[in-house]
C-alpha positions in Angstrom: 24.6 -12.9 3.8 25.0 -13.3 -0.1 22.5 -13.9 -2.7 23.0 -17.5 -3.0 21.8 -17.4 1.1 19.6 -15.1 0.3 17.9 -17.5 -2.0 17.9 -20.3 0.5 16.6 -18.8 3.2 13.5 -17.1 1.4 13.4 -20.5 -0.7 13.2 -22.3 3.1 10.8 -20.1 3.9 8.3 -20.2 1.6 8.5 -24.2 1.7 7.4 -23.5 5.8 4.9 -21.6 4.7 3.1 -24.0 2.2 3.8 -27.0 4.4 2.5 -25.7 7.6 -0.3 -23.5 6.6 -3.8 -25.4 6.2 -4.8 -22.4 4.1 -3.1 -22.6 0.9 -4.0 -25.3 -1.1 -2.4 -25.5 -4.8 -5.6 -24.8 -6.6 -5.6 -21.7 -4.2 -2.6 -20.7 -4.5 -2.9 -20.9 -8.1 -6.2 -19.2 -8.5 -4.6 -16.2 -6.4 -1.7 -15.8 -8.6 -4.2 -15.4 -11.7 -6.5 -13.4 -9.8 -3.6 -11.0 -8.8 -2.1 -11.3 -12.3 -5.5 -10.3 -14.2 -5.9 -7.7 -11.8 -2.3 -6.1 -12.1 -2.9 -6.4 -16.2 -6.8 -4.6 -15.9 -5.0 -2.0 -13.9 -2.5 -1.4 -16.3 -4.5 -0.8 -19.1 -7.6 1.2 -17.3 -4.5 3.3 -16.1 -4.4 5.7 -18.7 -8.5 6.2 -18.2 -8.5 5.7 -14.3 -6.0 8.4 -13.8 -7.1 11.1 -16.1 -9.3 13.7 -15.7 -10.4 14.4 -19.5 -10.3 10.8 -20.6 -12.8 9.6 -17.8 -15.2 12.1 -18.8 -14.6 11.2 -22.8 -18.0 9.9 -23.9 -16.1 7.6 -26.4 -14.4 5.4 -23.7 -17.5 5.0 -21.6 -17.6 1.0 -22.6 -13.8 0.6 -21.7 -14.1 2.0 -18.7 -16.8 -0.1 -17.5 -15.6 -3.0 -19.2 -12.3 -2.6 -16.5 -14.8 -1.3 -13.6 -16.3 -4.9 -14.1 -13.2 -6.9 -14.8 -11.4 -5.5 -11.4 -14.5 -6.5 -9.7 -15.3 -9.4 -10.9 -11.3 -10.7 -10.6 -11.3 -9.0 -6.6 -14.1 -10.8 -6.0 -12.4 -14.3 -7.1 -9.6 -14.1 -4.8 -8.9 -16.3 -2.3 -8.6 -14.5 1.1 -8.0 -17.8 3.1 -5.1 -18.2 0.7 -3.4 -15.1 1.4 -4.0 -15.8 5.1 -1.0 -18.3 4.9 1.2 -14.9 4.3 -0.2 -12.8 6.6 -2.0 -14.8 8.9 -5.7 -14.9 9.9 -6.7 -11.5 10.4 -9.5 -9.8 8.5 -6.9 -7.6 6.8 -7.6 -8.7 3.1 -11.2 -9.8 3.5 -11.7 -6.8 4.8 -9.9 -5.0 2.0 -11.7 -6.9 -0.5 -15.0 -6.1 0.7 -13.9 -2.3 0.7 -13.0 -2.5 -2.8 -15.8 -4.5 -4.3 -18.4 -1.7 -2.7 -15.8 0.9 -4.1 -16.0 -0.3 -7.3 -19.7 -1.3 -7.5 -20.6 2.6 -6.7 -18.0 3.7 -9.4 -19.9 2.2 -11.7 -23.3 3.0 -10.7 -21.9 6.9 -10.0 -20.5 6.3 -14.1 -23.4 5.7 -15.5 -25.2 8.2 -14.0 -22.4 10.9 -15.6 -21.3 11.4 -11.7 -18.0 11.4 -13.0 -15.6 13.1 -10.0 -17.3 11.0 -7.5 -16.7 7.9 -10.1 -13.5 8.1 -10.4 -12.4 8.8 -6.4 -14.1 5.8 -5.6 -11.8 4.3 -8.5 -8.8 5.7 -6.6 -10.0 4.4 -3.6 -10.2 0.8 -4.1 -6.9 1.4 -5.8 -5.5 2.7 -2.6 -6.8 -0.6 -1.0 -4.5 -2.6 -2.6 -1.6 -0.1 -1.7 -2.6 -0.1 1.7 -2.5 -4.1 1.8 0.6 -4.4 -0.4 2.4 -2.5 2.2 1.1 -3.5 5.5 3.1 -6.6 5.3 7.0 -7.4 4.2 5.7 -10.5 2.3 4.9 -11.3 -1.5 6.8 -10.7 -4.7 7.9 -7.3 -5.0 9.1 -6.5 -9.0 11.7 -3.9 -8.6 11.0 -2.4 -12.4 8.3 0.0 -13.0 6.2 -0.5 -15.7 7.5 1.3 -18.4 3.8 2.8 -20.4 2.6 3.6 -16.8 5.6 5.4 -15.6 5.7 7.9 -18.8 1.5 8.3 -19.2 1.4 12.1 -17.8 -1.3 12.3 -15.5 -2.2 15.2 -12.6 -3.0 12.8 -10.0 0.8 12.6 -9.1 0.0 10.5 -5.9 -2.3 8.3 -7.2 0.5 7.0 -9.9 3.0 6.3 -7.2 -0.2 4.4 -5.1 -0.4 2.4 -8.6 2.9 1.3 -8.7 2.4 0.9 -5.0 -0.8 -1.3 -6.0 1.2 -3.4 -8.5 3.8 -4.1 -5.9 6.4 -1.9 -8.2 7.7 -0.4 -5.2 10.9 0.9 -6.7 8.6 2.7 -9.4 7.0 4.4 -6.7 10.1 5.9 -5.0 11.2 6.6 -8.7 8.8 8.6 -9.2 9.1 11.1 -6.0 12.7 10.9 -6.4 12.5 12.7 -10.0 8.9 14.0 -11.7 7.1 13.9 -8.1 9.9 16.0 -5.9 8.9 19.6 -7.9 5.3 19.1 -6.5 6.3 18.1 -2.8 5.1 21.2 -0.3 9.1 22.4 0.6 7.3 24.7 3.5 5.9 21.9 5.3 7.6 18.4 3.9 6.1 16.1 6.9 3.1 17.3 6.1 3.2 16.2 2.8 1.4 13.1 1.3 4.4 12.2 -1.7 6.7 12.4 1.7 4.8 10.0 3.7 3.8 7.6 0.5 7.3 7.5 0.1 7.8 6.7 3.7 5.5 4.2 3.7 7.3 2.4 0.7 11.1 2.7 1.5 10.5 1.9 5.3 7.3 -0.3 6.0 7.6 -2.4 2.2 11.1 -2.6 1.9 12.9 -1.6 4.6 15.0 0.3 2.7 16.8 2.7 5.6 19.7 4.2 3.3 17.0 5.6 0.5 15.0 6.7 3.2 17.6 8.3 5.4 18.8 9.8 1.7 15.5 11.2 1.0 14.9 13.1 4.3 18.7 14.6 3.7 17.3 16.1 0.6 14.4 17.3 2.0 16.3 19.1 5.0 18.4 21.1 2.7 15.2 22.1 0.7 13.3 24.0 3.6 13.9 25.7 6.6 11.4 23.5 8.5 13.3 20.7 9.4 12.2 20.0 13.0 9.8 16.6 12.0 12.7 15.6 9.6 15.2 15.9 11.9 13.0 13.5 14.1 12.6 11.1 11.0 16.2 11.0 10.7 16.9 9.7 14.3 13.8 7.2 13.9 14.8 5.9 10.6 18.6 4.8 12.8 16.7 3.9 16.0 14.6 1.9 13.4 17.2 0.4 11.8 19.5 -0.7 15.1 16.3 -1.6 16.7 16.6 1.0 19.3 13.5 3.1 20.7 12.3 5.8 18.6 12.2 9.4 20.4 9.2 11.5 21.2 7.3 14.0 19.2 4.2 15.4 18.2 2.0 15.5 14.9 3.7 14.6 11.6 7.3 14.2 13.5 5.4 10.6 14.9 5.2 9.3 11.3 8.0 7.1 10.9 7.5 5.8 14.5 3.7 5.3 14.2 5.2 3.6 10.8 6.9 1.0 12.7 4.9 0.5 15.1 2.1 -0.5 12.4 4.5 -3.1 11.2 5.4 -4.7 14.7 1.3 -4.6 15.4 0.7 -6.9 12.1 3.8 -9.0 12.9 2.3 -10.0 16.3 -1.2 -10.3 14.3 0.4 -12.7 12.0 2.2 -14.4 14.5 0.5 -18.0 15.5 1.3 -17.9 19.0 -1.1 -14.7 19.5 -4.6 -15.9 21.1 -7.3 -14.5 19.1 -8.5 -12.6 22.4 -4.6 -10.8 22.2 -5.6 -9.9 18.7 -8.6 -8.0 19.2 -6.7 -5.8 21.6 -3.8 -5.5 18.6 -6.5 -4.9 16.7 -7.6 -1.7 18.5 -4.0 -0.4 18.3 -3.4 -0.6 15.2 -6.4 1.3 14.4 -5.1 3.8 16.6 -1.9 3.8 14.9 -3.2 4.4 11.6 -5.5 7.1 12.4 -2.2 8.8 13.7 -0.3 8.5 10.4 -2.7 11.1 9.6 -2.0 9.7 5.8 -5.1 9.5 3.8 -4.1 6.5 1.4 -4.0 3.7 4.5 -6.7 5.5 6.1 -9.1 2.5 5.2 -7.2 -0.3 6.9 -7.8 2.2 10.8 -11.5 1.8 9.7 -11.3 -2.2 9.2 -8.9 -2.5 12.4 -11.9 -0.8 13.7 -14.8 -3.0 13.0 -12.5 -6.1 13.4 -11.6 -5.0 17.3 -15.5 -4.8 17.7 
């Protein structure tokens, strides 16, 4: 297929979409693209406050800081979540996200003022990682294949949490960018499953894009930089079952991940899916749960807890 198909078929697609869903009415859809937008621009600029440990602490941007604390509130509270619905389908995925990150970010504050400062700012990171976790559940949505340029060359320790922001701002590339070059030095080369830059990056090539030939790439490089190459070498066979649509293989622990990783992503297809009764759901519901609390990966850990209270 070439681009020009490309075009038409996404082009047909998202004409289905808007046609057939009862969800996303102009004004909705209009009010989620500024909602998103505002939020994608607050989290820009809080970036070089959010993500550093002196600058949070600094006395002199105490007003900044909660001036973006309230902004990302106030805009996450605005969005639409039956609109999104029309991408994903009704499932309590966002509104359930949303929720997360409005508590999130109401504590930060509260925790800020009160000079609470490291538990401030992992709340901060948390909502953040909310959005990653519900930019990448789904293959759906704009994805804006250049990193943003200030973000990408602040320095900041929290390594992961910079790729989850480009994660967050649906930069994948950025992301994978970023492990590829200033994040590989920092990757644990005894134990590379185990490792959260590994599985991030995982979780964006394979799950968001679909991208089997940086994956398959990656893993190469990781096999000639440790001895322990026994998960790998069951990520590398996954990633090809993955990719043909074969079964994956069998394993234990971190060698699971990429097949726990698609098996999240055929759960939220048949979640999205019309044809699946909401009584089907709950039980899809359960297992994905399940399947997230076996990624063992910190950064989605919130959407096993609302796949949790949603199979209730």
């Amino acid at each position: 297929m070439n681009e020009h198909q490309e075009d038409l078929v996404k082009n047909r697609f998202l004409l289905f979409l808007l046609v057939l869903s009862p969800f996303l009415y102009a004004a909705d859809a209009d009010k989620w693209r500024a909602s998103m937008q505002t939020l994608s621009a607050t989290l820009i600029d809080a970036f070089p406050f959010f993500y550093s440990s002196t600058e949070f602490r600094d006395k002199k941007n105490e007003a900044k800081i909660l001036k973006n604390l309230e902004k990302l509130a106030a805009h996450t509270h605005s969005l639409p979540a039956k609109a999104g619905e029309a991408w994903i389908g009704a499932e309590p995925l966002i509104a359930g996200a949303q929720a997360d990150i409005q508590n999130n970010l109401k504590l930060a504050s509260e925790r800020f003022r009160q000079g609470k400062y490291e538990e401030s700012q992992k709340l901060v990171h948390g909502s953040v990682q909310s959005c990653f976790a519900c930019h990448t559940a789904h293959q759906v949505g704009p994805h804006f294949p250049a990193a943003n340029s200030e973000v990408m060359a602040m320095a900041t320790p929290f390594t992961l949490g910079k790729a989850i922001v480009f994660g967050a701002l649906r930069q994948f590339d950025g992301a994978l960018d970023l492990i590829e070059k200033a994040g590989y030095a920092q990757i644990n080369k005894k134990n590379p499953a185990g490792d959260d830059l590994v599985k991030l990056y995982m979780v964006v090539a394979l799950r968001a894009e679909q991208n089997f030939t940086r994956a398959e790439a990656f893993v190469n490089r990781l096999m000639k930089d440790t001895q322990n190459t026994a998960a790998l070498k069951r990520w590398s066979e996954d990633i090809k079952a993955w990719q043909a649509g074969t079964p994956s293989g069998q394993g234990e622990g971190d060698a699971q991940f990429v097949a726990h990783l698609r098996e999240s992503l055929v759960l939220h297809k048949q979640v999205a899916d019309k044809k699946t009764a909401p009584k089907a759901k709950k039980e899809v519901y359960t297992k994905l749960a399940a399947a997230y609390a076996a990624l063992s990966f910190e950064p989605l850990n919130d959407l096993a807890t609302i796949y949790t209270r949603a199979a209730k």
